[in-house]
N, C-alpha and C positions, 0 to 999 in steps of 0.2 A: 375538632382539631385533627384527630385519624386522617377522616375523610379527604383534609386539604394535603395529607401525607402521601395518601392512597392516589389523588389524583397527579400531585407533581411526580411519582412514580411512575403512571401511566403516559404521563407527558416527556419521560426521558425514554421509556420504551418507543415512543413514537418519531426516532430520531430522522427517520428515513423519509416522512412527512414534510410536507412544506410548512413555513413558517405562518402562514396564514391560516392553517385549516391547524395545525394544533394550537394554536394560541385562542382560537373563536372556539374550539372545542375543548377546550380547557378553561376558558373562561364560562362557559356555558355549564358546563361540569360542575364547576366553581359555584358559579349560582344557584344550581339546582340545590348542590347538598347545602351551601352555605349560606344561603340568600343574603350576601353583604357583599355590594359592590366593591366598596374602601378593600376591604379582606383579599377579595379576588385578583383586583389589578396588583397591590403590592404582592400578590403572591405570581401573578405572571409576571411581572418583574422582574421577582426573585430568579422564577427559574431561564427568565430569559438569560440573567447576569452568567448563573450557573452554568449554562448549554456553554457559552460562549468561553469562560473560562477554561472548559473542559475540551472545548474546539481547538480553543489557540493550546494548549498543553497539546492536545495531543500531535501538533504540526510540530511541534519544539521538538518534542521526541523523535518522532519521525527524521527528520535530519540526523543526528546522532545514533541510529541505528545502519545505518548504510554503511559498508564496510570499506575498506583500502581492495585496490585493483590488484594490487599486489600478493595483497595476502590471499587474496581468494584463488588466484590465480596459481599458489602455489600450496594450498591447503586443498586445492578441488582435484590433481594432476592424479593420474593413475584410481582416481575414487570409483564409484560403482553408481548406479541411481539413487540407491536410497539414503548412501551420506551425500549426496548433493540436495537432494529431498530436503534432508531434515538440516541441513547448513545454509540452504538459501529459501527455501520455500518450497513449493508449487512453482512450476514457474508458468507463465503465462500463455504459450505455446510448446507442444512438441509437435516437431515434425519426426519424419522419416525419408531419409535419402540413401535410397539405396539398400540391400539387405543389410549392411552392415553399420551402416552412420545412420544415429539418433541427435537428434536435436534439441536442449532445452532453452528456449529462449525469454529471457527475462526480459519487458520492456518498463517496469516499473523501477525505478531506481534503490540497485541493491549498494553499485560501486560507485568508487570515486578515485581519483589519483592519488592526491593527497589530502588531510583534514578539510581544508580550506579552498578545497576547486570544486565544478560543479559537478552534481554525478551525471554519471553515464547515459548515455538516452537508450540504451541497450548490451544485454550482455548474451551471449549464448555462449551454451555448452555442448562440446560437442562429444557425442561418443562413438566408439568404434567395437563393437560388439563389447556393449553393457559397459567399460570402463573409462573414462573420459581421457582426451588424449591433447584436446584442445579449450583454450576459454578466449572468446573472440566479443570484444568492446567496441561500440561504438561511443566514442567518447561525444563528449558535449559539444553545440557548436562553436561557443568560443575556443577551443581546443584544436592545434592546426593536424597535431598528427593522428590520422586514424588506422583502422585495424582494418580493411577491407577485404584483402585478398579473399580472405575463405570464403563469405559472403556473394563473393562474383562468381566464385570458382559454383559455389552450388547453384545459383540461379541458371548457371547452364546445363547441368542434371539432373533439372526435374522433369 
């Protein structure tokens, strides 16, 4: 019984894996220690049940972690790198424009307008020697008003 422990352990390590090559290699696994077919499939079963429940949780989550455009917008003004760091992440790109403007740009969905709109398809931060000075949204496309200007204005400075 360890063993059938040991292996659905090994089979949540292997999440990054397609679903075909852990399940025949878990069933195979399965076989070897346990030689009980019956045993084996209700135990990939199980952990399929398992994977999926843990899937869809952690999607649920995900939504509710995304913050107000608002708030960030005014919790991040006058900040430095390393509370924007540790307030939204890593962010997905930085650039550099110019000796003095740094760029962090979120393309992952941190914001949102309100509870119940869709998030943002992008945020960047902008700084002006080390301290942020701007936070520039592109909102969702159902969403009519967007935040452009800064966005045009750098693409002709690089």
């Amino acid at each position: 019984m360890k063993y059938v422990f040991a292996i659905a352990v090994i089979f949540f390590s292997m999440g990054s894996f397609s679903y075909s090559f852990a399940d025949d290699r878990l069933y195979t696994d399965c076989l070897e220690t346990v030689k009980d077919k019956e045993k084996c499939t209700e135990l990939l079963k199980k952990t399929k049940e398992s994977y999926e429940d843990k899937k869809l949780a952690s999607t649920q989550d995900f939504g509710s972690s995304i913050l107000l455009r608002q708030n960030i917008k005014d919790s991040l003004q006058s900040k430095n790198k390393l509370y924007v760091i540790n307030y939204l992440g890593e962010p997905d790109e930085r650039l550099k424009n110019g000796p003095d403007y740094d760029l962090f740009v979120y393309k992952r969905p941190v914001s949102r307008r309100t509870k119940t709109s869709d998030p943002d398809r992008e945020i960047t931060i902008v700084f002006r020697r080390e301290l942020v000075t701007e936070v520039v949204h592109l909102p969702p496309s159902n969403e009519s008003k967007s935040q452009l200007h800064f966005h045009e204005a750098t693409k002709h400075h690089k």
